[in-house]
N, CA, C and O atoms as CSV, one atom per row, in Angstrom:
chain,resi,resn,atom,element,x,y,z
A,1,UNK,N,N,41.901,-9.878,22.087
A,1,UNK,CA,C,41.083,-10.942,22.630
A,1,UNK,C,C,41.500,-11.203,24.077
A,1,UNK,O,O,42.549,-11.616,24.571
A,2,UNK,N,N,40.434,-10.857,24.546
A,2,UNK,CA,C,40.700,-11.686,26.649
A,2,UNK,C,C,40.860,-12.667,26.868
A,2,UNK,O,O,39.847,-13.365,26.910
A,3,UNK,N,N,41.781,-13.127,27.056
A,3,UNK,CA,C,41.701,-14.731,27.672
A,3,UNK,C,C,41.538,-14.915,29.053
A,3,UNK,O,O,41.490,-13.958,29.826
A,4,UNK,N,N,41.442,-16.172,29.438
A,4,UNK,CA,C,41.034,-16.709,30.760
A,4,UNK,C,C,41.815,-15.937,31.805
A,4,UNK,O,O,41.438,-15.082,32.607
A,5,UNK,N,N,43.062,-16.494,31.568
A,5,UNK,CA,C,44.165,-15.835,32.413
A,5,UNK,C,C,44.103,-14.180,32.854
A,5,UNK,O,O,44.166,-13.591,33.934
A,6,UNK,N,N,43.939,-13.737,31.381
A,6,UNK,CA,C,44.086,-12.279,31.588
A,6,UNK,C,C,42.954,-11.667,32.774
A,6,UNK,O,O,43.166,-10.912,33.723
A,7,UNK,N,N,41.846,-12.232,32.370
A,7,UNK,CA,C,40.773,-12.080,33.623
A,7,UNK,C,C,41.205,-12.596,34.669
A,7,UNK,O,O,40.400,-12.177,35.502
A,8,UNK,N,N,41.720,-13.043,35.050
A,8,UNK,CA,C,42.077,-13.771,36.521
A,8,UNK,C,C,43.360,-12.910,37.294
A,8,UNK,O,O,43.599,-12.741,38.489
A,9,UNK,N,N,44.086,-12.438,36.023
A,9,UNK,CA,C,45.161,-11.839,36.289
A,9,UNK,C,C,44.151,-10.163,36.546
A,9,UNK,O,O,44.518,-9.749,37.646
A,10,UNK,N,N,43.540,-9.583,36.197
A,10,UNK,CA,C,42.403,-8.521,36.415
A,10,UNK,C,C,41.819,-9.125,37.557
A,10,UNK,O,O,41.822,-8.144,38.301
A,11,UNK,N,N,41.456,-9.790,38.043
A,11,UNK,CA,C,40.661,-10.302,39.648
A,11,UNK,C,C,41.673,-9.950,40.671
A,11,UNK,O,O,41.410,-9.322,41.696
A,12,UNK,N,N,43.343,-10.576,40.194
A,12,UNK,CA,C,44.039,-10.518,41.236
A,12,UNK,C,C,44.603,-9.056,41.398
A,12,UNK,O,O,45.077,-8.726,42.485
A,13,UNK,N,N,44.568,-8.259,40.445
A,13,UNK,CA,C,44.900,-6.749,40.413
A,13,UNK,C,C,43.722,-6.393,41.146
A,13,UNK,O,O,44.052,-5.488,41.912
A,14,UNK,N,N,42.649,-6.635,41.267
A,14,UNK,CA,C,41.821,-5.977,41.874
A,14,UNK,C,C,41.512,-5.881,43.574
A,14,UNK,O,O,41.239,-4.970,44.355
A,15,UNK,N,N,41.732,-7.465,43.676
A,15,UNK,CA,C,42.368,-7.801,44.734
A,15,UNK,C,C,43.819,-7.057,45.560
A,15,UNK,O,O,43.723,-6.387,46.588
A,16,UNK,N,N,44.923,-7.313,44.952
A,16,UNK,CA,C,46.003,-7.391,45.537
A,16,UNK,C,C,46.763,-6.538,44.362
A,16,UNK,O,O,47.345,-7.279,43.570
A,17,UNK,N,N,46.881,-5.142,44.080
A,17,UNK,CA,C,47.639,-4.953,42.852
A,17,UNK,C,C,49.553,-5.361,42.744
A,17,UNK,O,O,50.143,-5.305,41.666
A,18,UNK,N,N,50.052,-5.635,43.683
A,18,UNK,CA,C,51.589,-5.885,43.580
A,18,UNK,C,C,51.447,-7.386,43.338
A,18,UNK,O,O,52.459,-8.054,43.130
A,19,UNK,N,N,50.543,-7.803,43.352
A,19,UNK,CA,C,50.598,-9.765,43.227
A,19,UNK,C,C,50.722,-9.747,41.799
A,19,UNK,O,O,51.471,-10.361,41.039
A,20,UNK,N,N,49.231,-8.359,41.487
A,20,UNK,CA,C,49.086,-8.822,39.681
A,20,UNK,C,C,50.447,-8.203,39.240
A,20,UNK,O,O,50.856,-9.113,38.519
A,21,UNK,N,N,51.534,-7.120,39.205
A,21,UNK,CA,C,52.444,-6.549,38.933
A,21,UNK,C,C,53.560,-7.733,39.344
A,21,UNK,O,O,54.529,-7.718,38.585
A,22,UNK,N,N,53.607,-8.553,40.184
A,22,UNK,CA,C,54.448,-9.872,40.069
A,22,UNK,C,C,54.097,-10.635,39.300
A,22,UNK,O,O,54.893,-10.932,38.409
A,23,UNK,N,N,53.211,-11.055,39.316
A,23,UNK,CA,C,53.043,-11.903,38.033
A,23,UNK,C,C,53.057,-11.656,36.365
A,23,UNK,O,O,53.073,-12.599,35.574
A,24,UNK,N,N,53.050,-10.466,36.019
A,24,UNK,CA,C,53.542,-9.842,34.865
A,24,UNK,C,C,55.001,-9.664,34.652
A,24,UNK,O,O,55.656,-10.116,33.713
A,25,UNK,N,N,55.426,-8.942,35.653
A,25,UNK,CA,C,56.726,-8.312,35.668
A,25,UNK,C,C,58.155,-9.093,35.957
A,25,UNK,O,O,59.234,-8.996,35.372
A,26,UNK,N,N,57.704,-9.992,37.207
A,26,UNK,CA,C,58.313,-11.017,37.710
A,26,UNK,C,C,58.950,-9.692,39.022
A,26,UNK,O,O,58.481,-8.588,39.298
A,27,UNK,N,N,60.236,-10.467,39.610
A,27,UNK,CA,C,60.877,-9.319,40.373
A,27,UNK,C,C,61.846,-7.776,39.773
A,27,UNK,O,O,63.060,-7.612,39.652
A,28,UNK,N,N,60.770,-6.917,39.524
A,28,UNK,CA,C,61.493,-5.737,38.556
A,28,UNK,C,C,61.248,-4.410,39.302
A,28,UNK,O,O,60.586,-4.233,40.325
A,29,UNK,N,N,62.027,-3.396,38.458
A,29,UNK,CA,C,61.254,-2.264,39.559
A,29,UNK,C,C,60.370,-1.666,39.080
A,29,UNK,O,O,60.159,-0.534,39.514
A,30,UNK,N,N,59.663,-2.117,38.181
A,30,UNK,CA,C,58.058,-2.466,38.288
A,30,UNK,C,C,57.118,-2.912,39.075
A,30,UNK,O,O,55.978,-2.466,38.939
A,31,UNK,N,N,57.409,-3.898,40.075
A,31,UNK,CA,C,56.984,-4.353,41.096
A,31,UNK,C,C,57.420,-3.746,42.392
A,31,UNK,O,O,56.984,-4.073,43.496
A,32,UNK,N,N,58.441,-2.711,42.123
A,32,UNK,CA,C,58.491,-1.802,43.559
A,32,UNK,C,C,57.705,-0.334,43.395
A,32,UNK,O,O,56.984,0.255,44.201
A,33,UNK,N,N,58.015,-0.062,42.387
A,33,UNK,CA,C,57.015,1.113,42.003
A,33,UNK,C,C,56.132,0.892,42.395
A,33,UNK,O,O,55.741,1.620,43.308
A,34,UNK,N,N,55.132,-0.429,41.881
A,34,UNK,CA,C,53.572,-0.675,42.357
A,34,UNK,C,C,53.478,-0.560,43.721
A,34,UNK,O,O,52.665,0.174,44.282
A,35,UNK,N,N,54.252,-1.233,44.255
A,35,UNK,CA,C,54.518,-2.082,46.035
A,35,UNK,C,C,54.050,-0.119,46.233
A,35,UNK,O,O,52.927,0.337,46.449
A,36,UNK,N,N,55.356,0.653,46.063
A,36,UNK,CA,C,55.198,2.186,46.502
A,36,UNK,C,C,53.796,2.632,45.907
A,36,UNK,O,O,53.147,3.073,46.855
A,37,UNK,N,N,53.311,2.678,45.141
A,37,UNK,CA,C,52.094,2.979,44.693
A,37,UNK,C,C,50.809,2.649,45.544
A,37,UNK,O,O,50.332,3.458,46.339
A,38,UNK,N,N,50.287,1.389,45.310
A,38,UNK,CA,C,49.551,0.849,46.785
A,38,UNK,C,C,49.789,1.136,47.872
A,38,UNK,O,O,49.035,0.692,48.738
A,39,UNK,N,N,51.047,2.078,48.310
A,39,UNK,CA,C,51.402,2.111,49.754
A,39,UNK,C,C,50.669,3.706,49.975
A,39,UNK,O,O,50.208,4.105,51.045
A,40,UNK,N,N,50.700,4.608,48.468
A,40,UNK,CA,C,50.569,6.033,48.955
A,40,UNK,C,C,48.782,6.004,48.473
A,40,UNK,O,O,48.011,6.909,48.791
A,41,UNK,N,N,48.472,5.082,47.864
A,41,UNK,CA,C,46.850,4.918,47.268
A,41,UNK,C,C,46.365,4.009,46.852
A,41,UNK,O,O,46.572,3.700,45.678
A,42,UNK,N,N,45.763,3.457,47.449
A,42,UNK,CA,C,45.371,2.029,46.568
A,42,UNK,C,C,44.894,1.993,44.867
A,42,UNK,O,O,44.884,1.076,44.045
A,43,UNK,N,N,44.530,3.386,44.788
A,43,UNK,CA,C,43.769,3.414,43.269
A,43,UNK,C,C,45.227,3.442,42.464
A,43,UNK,O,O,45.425,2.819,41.421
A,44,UNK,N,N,46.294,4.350,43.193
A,44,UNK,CA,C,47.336,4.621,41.967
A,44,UNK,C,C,47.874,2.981,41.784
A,44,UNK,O,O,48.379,2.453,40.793
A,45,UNK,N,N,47.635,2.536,42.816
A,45,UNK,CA,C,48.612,0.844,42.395
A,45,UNK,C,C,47.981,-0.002,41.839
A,45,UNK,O,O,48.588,-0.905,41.264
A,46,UNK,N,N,46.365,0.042,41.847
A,46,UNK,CA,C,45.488,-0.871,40.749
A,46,UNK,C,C,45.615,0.165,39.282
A,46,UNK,O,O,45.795,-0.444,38.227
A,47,UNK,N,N,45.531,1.580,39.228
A,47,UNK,CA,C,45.992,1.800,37.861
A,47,UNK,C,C,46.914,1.529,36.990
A,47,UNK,O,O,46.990,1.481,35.762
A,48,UNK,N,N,47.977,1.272,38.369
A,48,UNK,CA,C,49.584,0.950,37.425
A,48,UNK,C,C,49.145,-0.493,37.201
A,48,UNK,O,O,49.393,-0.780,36.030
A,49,UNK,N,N,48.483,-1.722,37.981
A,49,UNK,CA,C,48.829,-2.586,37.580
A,49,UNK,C,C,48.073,-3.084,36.434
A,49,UNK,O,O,48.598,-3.922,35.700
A,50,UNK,N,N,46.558,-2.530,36.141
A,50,UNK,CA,C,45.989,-2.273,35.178
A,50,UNK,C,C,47.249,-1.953,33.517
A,50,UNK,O,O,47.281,-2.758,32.586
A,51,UNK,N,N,47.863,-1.036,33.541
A,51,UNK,CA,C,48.452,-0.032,33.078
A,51,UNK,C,C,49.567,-1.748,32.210
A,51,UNK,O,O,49.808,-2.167,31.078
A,52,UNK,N,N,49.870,-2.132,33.586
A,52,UNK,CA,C,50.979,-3.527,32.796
A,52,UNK,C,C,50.534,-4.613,32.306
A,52,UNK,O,O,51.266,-5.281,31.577
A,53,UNK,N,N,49.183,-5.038,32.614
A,53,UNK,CA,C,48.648,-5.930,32.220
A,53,UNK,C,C,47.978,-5.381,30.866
A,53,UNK,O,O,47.958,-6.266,30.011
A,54,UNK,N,N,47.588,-4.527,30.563
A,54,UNK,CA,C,47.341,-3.515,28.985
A,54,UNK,C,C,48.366,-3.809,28.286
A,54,UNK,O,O,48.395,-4.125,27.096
A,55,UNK,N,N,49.241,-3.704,29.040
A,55,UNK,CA,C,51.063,-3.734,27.841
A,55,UNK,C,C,51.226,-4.943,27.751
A,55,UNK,O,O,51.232,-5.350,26.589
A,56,UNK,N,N,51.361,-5.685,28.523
A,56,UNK,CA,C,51.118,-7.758,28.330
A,56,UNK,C,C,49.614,-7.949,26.914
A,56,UNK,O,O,49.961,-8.489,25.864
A,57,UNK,N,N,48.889,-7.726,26.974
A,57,UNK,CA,C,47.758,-7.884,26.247
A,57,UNK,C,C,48.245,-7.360,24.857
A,57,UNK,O,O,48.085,-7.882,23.754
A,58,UNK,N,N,48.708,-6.514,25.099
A,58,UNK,CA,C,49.102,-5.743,23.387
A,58,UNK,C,C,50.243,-6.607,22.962
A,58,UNK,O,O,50.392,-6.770,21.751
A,59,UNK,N,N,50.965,-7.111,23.687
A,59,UNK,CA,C,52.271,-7.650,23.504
A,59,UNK,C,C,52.349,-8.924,23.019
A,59,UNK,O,O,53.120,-9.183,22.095
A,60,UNK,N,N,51.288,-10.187,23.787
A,60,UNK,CA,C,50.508,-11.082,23.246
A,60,UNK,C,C,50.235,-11.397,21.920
A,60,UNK,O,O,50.604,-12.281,21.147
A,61,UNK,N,N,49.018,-9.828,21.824
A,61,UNK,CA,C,48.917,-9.715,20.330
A,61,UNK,C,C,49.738,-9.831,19.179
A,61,UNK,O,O,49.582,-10.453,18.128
A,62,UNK,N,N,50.756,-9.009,19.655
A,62,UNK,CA,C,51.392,-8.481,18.229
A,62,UNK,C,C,52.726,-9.434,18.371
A,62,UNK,O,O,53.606,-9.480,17.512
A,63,UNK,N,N,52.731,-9.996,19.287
A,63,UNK,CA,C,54.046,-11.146,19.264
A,63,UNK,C,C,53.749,-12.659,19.584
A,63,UNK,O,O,54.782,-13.326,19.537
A,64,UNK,N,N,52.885,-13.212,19.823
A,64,UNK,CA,C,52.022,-13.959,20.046
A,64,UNK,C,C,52.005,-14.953,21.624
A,64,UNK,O,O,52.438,-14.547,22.702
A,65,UNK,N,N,51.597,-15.842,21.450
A,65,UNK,CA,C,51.465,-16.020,23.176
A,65,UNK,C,C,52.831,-16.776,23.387
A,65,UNK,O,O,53.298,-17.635,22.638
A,66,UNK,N,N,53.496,-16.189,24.794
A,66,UNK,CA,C,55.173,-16.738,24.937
A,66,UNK,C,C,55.970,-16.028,23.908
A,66,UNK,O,O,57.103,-15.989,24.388
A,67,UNK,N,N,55.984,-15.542,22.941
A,67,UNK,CA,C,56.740,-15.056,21.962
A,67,UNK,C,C,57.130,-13.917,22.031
A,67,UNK,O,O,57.251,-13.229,21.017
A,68,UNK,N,N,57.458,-13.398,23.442
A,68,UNK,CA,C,58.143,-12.394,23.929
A,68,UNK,C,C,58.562,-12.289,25.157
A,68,UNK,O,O,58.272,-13.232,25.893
A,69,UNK,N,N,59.341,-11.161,25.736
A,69,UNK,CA,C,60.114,-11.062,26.690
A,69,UNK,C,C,59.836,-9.796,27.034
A,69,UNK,O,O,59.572,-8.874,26.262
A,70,UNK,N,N,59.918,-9.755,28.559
A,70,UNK,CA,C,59.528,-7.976,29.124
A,70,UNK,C,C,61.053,-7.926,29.357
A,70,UNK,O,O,61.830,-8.756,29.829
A,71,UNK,N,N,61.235,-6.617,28.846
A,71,UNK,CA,C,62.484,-5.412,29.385
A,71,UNK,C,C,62.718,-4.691,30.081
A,71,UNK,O,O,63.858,-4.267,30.268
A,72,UNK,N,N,61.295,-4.179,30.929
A,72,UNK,CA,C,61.066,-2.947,31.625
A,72,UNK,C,C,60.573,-2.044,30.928
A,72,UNK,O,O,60.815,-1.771,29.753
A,73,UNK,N,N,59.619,-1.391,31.902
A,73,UNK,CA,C,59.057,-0.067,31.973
A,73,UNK,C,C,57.900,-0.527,30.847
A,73,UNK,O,O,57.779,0.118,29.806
A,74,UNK,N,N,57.041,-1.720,31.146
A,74,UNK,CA,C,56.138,-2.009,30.399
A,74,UNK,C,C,56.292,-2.160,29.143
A,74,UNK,O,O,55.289,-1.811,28.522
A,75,UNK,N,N,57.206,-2.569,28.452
A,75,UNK,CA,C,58.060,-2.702,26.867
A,75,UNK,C,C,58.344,-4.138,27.045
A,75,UNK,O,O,58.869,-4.709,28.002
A,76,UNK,N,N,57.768,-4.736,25.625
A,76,UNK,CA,C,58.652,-6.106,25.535
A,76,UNK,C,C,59.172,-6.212,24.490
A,76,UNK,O,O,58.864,-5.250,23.786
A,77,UNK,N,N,60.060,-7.147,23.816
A,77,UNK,CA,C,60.589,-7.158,22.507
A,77,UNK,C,C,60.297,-9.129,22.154
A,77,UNK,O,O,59.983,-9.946,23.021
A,78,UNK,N,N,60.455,-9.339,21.117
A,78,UNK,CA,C,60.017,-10.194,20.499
A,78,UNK,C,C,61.456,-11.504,20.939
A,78,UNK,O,O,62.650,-11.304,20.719
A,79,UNK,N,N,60.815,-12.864,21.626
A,79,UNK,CA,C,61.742,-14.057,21.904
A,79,UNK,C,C,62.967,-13.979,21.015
A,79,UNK,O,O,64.136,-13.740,21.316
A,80,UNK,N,N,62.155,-14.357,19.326
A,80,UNK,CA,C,63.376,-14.697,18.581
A,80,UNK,C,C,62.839,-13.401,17.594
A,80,UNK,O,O,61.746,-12.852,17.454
A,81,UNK,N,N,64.149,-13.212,17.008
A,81,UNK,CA,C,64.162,-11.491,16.312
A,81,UNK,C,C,64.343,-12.943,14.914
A,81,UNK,O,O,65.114,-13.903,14.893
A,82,UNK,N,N,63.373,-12.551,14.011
A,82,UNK,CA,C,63.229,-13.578,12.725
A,82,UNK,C,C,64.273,-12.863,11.418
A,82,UNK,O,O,64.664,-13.645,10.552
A,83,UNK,N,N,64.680,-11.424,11.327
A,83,UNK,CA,C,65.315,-11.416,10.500
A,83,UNK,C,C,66.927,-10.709,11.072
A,83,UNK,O,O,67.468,-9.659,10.724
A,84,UNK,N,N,67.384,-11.765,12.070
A,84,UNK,CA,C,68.559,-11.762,12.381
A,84,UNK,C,C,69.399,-12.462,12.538
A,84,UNK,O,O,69.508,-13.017,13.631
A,85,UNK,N,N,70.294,-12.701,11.528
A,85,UNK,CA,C,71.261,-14.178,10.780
A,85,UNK,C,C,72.204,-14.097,12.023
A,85,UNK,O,O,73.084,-14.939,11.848
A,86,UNK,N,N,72.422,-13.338,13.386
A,86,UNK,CA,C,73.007,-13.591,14.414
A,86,UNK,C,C,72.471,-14.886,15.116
A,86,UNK,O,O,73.072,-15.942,15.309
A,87,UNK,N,N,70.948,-14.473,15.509
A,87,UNK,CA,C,70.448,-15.246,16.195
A,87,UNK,C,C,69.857,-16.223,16.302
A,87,UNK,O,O,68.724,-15.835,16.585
A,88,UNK,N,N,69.842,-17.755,16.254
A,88,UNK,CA,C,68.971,-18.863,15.601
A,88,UNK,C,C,67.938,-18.838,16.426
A,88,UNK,O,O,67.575,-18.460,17.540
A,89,UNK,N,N,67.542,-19.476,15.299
A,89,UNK,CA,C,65.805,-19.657,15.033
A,89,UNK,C,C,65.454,-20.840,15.910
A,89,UNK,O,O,66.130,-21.860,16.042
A,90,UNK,N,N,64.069,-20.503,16.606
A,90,UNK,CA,C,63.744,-21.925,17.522
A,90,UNK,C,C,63.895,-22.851,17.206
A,90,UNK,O,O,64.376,-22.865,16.073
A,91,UNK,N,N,63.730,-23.823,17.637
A,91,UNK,CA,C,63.715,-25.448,17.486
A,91,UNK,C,C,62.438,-26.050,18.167
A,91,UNK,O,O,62.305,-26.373,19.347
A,92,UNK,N,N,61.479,-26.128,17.082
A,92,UNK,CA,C,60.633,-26.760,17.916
A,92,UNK,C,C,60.113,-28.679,17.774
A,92,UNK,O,O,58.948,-29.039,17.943
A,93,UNK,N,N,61.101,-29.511,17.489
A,93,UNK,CA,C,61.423,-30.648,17.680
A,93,UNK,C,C,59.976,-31.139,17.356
A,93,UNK,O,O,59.136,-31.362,18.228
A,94,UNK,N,N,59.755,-31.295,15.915
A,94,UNK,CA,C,58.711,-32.177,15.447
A,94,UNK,C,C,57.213,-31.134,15.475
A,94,UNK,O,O,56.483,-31.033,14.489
A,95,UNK,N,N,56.982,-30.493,16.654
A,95,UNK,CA,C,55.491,-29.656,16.495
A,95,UNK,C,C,55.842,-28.684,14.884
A,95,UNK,O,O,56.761,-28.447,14.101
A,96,UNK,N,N,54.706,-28.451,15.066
A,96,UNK,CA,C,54.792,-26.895,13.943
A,96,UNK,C,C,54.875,-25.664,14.485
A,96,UNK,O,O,54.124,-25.254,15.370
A,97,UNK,N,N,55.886,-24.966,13.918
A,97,UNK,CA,C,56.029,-23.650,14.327
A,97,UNK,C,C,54.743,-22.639,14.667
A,97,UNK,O,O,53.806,-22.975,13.944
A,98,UNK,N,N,54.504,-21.888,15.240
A,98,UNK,CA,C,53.314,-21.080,15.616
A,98,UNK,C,C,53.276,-19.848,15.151
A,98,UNK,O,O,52.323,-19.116,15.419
């Protein structure tokens, strides 16, 4: 499912592809790759940033919205890992869990 954002975040890739690759990635070398990408073609740096915002969308999905963390190289892994007696479980102070 597309959400608002995700389109806006697709406007600004289209626009500016290292803005949309910052705003996914944050400061990574994901965002220098792109930076180099746009520098040798504009198409290769809207594909890559296309390319991360695909991996955010899937990631969304299957971990739900906020309920993950990027690692690099377009991979995220899940906030809280649910069947790991290491790591506690959120606290979400009165709301209901999501």
């Amino acid at each position: 499912m597309v959400k608002s954002s995700d389109v806006l975040l697709i406007l600004v890739a289209i626009l500016f592809p290292p803005a949309a690759a910052a705003f996914v990635t944050g400061c990574s070398c994901d965002l220098l790759i792109n930076i180099l990408l746009t520098i040798l073609g504009y198409i290769p740096g809207h594909i890559h940033a296309f390319w991360l915002i695909y991996k955010k969308m899937q990631a969304e999905e299957r971990f739900g919205n906020g309920g993950f963390i990027y690692i690099g190289n377009g991979q995220y892994q899940p906030l809280y890992a649910t069947n790991n007696p290491a790591q506690p479980t959120p606290q979400y102070y009165g709301a209901t869990s999501a």
